[in-house]
C-alpha positions as CSV (number, residue, x, y, z in Angstrom):
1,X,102.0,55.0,144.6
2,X,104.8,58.1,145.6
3,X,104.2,61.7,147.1
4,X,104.6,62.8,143.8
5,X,101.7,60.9,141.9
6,X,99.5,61.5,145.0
7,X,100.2,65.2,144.4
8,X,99.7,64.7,140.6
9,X,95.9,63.1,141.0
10,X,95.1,66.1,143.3
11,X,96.2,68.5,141.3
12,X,94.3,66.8,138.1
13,X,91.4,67.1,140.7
14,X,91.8,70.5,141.6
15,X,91.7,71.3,137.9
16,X,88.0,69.5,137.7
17,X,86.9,70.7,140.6
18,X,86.8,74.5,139.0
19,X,84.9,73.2,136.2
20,X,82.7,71.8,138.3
21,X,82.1,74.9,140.3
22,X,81.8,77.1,136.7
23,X,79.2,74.8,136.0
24,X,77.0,75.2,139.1
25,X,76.1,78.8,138.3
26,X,74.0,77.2,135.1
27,X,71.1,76.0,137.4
28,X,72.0,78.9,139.5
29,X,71.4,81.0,136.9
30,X,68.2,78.7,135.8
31,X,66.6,79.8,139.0
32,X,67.4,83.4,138.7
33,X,65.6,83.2,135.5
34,X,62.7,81.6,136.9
35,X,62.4,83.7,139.7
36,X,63.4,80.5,142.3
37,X,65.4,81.6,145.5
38,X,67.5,78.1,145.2
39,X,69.6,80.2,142.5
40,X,72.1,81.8,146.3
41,X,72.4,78.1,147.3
42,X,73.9,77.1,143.8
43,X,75.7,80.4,143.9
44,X,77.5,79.8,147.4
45,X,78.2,75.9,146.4
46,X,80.1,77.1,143.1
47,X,82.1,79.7,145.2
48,X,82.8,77.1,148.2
49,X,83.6,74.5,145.5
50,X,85.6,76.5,143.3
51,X,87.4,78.3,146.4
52,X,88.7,74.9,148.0
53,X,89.5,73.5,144.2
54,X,91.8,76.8,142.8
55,X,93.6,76.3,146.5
56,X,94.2,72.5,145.9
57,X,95.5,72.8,142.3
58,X,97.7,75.9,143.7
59,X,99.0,73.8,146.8
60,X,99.8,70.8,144.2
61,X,101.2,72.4,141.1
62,X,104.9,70.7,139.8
63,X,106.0,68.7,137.5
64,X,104.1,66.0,135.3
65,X,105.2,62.3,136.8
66,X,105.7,59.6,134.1
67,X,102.0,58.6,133.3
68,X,101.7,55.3,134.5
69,X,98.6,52.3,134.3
70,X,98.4,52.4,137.8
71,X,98.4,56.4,138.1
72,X,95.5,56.6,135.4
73,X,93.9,53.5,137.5
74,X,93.9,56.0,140.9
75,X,93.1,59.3,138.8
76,X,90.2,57.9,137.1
77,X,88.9,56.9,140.8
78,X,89.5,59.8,142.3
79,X,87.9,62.0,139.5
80,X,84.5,59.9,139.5
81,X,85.0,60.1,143.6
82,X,85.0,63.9,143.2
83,X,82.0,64.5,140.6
84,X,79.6,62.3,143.4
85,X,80.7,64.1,146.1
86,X,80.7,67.8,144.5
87,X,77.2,66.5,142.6
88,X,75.3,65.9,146.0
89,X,76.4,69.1,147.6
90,X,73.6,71.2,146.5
91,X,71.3,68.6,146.4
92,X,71.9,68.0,150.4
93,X,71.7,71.5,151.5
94,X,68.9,72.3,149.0
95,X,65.4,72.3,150.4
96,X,64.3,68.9,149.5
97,X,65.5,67.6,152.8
98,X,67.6,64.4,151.7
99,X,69.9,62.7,153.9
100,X,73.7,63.0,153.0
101,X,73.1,58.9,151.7
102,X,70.1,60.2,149.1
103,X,72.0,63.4,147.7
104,X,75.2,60.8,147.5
105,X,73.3,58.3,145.8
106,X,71.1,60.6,143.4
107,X,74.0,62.3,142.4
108,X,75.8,59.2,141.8
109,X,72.9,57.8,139.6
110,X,72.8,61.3,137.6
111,X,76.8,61.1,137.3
112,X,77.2,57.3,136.2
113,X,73.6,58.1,134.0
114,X,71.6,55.3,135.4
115,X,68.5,57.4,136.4
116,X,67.2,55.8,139.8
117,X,66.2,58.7,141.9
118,X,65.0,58.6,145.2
119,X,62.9,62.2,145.1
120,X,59.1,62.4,144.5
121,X,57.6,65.3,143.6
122,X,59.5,66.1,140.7
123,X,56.4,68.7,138.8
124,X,56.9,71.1,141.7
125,X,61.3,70.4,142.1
126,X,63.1,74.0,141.6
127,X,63.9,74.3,138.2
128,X,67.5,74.8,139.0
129,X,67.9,71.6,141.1
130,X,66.0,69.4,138.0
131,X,68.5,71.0,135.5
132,X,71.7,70.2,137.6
133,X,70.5,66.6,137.8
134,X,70.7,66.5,133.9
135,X,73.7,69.0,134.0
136,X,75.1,66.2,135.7
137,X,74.1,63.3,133.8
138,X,75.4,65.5,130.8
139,X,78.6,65.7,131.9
140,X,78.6,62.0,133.4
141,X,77.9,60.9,129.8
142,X,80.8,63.1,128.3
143,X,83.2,61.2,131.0
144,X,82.1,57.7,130.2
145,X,82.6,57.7,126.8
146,X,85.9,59.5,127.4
147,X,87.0,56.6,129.7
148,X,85.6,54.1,127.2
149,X,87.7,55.6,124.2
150,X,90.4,57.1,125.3
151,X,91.6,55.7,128.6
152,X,90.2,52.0,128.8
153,X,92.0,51.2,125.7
154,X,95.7,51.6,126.7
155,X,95.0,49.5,130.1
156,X,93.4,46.4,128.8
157,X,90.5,46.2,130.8
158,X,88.0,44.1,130.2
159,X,88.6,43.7,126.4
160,X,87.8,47.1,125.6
161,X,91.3,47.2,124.4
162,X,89.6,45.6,120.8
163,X,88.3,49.1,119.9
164,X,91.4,51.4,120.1
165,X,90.2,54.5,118.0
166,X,93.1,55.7,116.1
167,X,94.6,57.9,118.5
168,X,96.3,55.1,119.6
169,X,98.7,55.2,116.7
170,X,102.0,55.6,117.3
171,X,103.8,57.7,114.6
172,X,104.1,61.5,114.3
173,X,102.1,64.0,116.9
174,X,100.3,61.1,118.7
175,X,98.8,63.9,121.0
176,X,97.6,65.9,117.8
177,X,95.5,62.9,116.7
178,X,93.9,62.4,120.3
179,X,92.9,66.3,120.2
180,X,91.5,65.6,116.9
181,X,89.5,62.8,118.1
182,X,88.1,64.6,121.2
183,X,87.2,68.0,119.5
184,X,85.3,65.6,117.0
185,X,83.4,63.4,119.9
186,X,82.4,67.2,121.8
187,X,81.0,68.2,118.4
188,X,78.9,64.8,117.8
189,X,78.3,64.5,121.5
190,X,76.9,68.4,121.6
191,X,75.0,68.3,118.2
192,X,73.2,65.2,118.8
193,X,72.1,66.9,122.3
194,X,71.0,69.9,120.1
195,X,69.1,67.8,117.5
196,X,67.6,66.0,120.2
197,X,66.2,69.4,121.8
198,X,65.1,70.8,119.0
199,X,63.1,67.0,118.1
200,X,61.6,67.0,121.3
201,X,60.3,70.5,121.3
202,X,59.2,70.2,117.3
203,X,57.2,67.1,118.9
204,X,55.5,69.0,122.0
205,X,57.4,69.6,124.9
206,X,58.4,72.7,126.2
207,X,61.5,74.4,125.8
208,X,62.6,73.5,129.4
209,X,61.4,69.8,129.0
210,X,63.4,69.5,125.8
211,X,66.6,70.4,127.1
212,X,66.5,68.0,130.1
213,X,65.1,65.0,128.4
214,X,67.9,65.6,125.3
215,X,70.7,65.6,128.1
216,X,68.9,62.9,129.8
217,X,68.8,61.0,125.9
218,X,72.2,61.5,124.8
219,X,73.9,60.3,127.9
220,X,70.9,57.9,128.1
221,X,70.8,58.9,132.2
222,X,66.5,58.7,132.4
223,X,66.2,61.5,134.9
224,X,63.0,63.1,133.7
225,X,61.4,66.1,134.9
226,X,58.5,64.4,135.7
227,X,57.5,61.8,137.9
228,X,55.8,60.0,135.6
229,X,59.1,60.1,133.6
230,X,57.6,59.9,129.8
231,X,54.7,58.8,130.5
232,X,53.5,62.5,131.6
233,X,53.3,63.4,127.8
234,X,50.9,61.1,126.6
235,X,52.3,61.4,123.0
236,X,53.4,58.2,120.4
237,X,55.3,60.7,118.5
238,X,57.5,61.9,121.2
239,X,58.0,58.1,122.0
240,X,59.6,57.7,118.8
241,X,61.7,60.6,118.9
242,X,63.3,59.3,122.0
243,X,63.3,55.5,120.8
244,X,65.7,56.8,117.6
245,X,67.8,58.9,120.0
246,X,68.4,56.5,122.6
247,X,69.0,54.0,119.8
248,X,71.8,56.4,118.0
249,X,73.4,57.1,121.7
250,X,73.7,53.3,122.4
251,X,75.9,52.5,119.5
252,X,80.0,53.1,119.3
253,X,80.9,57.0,119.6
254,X,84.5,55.3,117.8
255,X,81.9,54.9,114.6
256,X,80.6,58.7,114.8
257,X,83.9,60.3,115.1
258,X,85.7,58.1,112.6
259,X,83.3,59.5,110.5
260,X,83.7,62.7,111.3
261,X,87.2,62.8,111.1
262,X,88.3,60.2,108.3
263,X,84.8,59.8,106.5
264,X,85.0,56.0,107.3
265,X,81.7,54.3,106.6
266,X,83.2,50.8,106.7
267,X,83.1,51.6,111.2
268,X,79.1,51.1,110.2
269,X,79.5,47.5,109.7
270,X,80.9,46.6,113.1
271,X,79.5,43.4,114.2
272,X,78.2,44.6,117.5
273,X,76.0,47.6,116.4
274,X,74.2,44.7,113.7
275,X,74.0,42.2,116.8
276,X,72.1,45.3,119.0
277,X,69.9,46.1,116.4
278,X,68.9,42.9,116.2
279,X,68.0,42.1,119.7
280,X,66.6,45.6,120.2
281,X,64.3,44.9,117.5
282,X,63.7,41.3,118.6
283,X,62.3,42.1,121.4
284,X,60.8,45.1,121.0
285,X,58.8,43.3,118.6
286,X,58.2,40.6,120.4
287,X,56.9,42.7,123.7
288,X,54.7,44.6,121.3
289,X,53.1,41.5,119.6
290,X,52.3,40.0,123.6
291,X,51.2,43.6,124.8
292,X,48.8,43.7,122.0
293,X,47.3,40.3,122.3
294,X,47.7,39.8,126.0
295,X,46.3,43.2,127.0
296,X,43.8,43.6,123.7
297,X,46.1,46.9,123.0
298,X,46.0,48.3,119.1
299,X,49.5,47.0,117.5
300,X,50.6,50.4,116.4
301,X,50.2,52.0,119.9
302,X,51.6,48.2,121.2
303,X,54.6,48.4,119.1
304,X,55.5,52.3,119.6
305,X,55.4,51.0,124.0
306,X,57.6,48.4,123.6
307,X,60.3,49.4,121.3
308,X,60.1,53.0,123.8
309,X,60.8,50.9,126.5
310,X,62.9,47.8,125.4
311,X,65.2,50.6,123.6
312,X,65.2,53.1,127.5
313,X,66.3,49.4,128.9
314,X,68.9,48.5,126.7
315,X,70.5,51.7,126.4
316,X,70.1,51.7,130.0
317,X,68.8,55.0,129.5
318,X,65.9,54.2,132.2
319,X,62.8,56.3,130.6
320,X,59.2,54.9,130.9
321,X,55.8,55.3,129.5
322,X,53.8,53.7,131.4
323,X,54.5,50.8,133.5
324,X,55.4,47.8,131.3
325,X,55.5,45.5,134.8
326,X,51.6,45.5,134.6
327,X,51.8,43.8,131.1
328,X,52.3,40.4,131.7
329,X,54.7,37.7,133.3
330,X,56.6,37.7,129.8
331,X,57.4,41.7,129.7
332,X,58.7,41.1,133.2
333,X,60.6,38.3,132.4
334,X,62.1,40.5,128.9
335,X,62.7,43.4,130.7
336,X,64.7,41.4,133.5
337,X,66.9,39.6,130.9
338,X,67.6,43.4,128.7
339,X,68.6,44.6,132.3
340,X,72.0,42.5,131.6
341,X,72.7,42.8,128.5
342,X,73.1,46.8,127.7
343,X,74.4,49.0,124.4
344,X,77.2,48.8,122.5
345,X,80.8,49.3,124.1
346,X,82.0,53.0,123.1
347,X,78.7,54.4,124.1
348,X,76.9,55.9,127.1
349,X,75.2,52.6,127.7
350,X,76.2,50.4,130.9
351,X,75.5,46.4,130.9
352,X,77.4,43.5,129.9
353,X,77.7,45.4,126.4
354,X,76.9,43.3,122.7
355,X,80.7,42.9,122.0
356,X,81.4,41.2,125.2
357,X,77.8,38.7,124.4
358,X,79.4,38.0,120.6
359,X,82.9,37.3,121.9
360,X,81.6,34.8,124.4
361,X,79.1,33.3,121.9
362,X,82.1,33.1,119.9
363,X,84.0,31.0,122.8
364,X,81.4,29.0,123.3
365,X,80.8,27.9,119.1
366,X,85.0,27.2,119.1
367,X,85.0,25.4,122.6
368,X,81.7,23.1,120.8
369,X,83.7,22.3,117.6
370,X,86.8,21.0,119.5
371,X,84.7,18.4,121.3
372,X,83.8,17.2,117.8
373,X,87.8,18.1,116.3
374,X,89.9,18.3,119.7
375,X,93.7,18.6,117.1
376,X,91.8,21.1,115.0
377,X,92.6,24.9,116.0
378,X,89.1,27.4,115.8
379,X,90.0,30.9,116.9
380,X,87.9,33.2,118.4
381,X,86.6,36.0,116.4
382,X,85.0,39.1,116.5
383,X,83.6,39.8,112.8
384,X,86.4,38.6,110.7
385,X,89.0,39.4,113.4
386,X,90.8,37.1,115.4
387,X,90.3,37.8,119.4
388,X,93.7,38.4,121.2
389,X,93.6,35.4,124.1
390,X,94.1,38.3,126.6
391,X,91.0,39.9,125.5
392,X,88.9,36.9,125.9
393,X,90.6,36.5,129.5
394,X,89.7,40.2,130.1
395,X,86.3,39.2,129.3
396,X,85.6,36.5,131.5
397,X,87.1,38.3,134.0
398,X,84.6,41.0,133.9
399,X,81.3,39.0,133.7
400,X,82.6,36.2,136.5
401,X,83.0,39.5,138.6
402,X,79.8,41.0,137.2
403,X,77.5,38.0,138.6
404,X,79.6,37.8,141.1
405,X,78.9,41.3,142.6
406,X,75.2,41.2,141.3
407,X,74.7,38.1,143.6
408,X,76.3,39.7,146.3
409,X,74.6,43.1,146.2
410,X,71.2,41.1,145.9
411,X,72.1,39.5,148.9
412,X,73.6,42.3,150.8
413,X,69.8,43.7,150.0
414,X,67.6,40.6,151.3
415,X,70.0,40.8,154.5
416,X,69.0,44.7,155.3
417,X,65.3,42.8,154.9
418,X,63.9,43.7,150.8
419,X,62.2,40.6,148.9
420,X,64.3,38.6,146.9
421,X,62.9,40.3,143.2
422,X,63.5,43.9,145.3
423,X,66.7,43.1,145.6
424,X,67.6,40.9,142.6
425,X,66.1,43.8,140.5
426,X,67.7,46.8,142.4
427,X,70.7,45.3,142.1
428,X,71.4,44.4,138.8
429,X,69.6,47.9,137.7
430,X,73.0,49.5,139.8
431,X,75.2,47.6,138.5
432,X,74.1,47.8,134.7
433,X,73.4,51.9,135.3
434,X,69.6,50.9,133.9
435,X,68.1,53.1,135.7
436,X,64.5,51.6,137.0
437,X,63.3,48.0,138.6
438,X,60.8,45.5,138.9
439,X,58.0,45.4,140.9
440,X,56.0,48.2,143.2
441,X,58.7,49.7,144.9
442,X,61.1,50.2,142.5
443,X,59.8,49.8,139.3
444,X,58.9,52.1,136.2
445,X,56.0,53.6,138.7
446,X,58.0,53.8,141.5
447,X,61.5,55.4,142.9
448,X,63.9,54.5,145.4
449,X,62.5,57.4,148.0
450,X,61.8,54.7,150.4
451,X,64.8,52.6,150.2
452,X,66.7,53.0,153.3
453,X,70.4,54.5,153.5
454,X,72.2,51.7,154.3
455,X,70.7,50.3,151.0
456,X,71.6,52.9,149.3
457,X,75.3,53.2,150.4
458,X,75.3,49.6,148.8
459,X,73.3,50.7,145.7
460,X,75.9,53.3,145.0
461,X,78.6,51.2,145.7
462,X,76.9,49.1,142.8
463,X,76.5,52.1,140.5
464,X,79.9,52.9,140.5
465,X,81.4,49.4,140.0
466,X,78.8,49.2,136.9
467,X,80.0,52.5,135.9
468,X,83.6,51.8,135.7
469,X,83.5,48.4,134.2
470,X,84.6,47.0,137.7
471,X,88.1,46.0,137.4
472,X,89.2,49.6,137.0
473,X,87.7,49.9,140.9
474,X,88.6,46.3,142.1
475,X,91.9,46.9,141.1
476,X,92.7,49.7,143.8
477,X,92.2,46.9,146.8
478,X,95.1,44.9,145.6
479,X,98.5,45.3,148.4
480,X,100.6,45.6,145.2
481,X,98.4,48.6,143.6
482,X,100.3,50.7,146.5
483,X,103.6,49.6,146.7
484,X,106.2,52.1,145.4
């Protein structure tokens, strides 16, 4: 890294940092509406913010460097860096009283949509502060499928290279296409958050309900406005609304804007969204069928729980209806395993991701038939595709390192003195942005309010590496990452 790349990140930074301010008069404005005093602090954080930001993108205006892996490596850091730290501003000097560790972490969980939140007494929060954490998820969800589609691709990470959108071509007005392609994702990404409103309110919430939960839906983040998350409305046909929205959110974006854009239905049959669906409805329907017979639960109200709930921990949205730990050993064990596995990869989900699953499943069917044929040559595929060998490197990269850190955050945990299935659970919740545990503390009934701050330090820590698919954030410690 030179002066001049530093200066360039900064400067990109600066240029965030004012959006971030403009948008901190919304829940300012929120409370103004509703009458709520909090509306001055959001006003004075946007100024302070915006202040400091127009001064940094002043001090580091010049000329555009030569875009570079390792420059989009540091920028993308540095941007996810700023939206915690700017996030958990007003939430530390606001009155709920958190420690500079909760606002970082609750803003951090709203930012990389995983949903863990560590304040109670969300029916009485300032309408203002609830509406900037789904502000935040929002614009968390807008980012990650911007670094999923349009910046993950060109650097190879982790096999996400495999779903270039067409942007990546290289003929005439290259930058043309990529505007096409984002005006296109803002449109899908905004009317599915309207559709989603007006469902929601159509099905019985209020007006200011519907708008947080559809934010919270879309960027499948979980923050609810309630402490009993979904399980405040008491209503099956709400459930399903969110089921079919969380569903829609945790397949490709690539699909939804091909669409839009070139009117290509043959995106629909991409292997990965069939393999979801399937397991999504595997078991869901296998959670209902146990719910209903183990607990003596009517099927129809059995079935609309589980598929709510399997489909909140796959998309690692993180809602809840009730508390599905109290079902049965199974339901614990099935929501465990979900935690892992995640949506599909060009989505707001987090997790291991379906296309990364089929590619190893893929691997492990070519490396069986070569113990039977060892001259024979079996490529790995993805659909009808052929996997580039870098990919499937890329791959095995990212889910040695996935375990890797999971084990080590769990154990990180048990050292600062949780139980082992605390810790397991918090863990791999982080790190797959899913949002709730298992068990009392932490579980669908429960919050992360009495987690301690050194936990939470490493909880965030976990977030983020979940967030950003872990290499793009491992990456930054190697010696060579800073040599010029």
């Amino acid at each position: 890294m030179n002066a001049t790349q530093l200066r360039a990140s900064l400067y990109i930074a600066g240029l965030c940092g004012i959006y971030l301010a403009a948008a901190m008069f919304l829940p300012a404005a929120i409370d103004l509406y509703y009458g709520n005093r909090d509306w001055q602090l959001f006003a004075a954080c946007g100024f302070m913010v915006g202040s400091f930001s127009l001064a940094c993108t002043l001090a580091t205006r010049g000329s555009t460097p030569v875009v570079s892996k390792r420059l989009a490596f540091f920028i993308v850091n540095v941007l996810w860096a700023l939206f915690s730290l700017v996030g958990a501003l007003p939430l530390y000097l606001s009155p709920l009283g958190l420690t500079f560790s909760q606002s970082l972490f609750e803003s951090i969980s709203a930012i990389t949509t995983t949903g863990s939140t560590v304040i109670a007494g969300l029916d009485n929060a300032a309408p203002g502060i609830l509406f900037w954490r789904s502000l935040l998820h929002w614009m968390g969800g807008i980012g990650i499928v911007a670094l999923g589609l349009f910046v993950l691709p060109f650097l190879r990470v982790g096999g996400m290279s495999f779903f270039k959108l067409e942007s990546s071509d290289t003929g005439d007005k290259p930058f043309a296409k990529l505007a096409t392609f984002t005006r296109a994702f803002l449109a899908v990404y905004v009317g599915l958050t309207l559709a989603c409103t007006i469902a929601y309110d159509m099905t019985g919430m209020g007006h200011f309900d519907a708008l947080n939960h559809a934010m919270a839906t879309v960027a499948t983040g979980g923050f609810s406005t309630h402490d009993a998350s979904f399980g405040y409305f008491q209503s099956l046909p709400l459930m399903w609304v969110g089921t079919v929205f969380m569903t829609v959110c945790s397949l490709p974006f690539s699909i939804m804007i091909l669409f839009a854009v070139r009117r290509r239905t043959d995106t629909l049959f991409d292997p990965q969204v069939g393999f979801f669906l399937g397991y999504l409805c595997v078991f869901s329907g296998l959670l209902g069928v146990y719910h209903h017979v183990h607990n003596d639960v009517t099927l129809p109200v059995a079935l609309t729980h589980s598929f709510f709930n399997i489909a909140s921990i796959l998309s690692t949205t993180g809602f809840a209806s009730e508390d599905y730990t109290l079902w049965g050993p199974f339901a614990v064990a099935l929501a465990l395993f979900a935690t892992f596995l995640g949506g599909c990869s060009g989505s707001t989900a987090g997790g291991i991701k379906a296309y990364r699953v089929l590619i190893i499943m893929s691997v492990i069917n070519t490396g069986l038939k070569k113990l039977l044929y060892p001259n024979a040559i079996y490529p790995v595929r993805y659909g009808r595709k052929s996997v580039d060998p870098d990919i499937v490197k890329g791959i095995f990269l990212f889910v040695s390192l996935y375990m890797a850190i999971w084990v080590a955050g769990s154990l990180i945990l048990t050292l600062l003195g949780y139980d082992l299935l605390t810790a397991i659970s918090a863990s791999i919740t982080c790190l797959s942005n899913v949002g709730p545990g298992i068990g009392h503390v932490i579980g669908p009934a429960g919050n992360f309010s009495t987690i301690s701050d050194p936990a939470l330090n490493v909880l965030s820590v976990l977030m983020l590496l979940g967030r950003l698919e872990v290499l793009t954030v491992l990456v930054l410690f190697l010696p060579i990452f800073w040599k010029n």
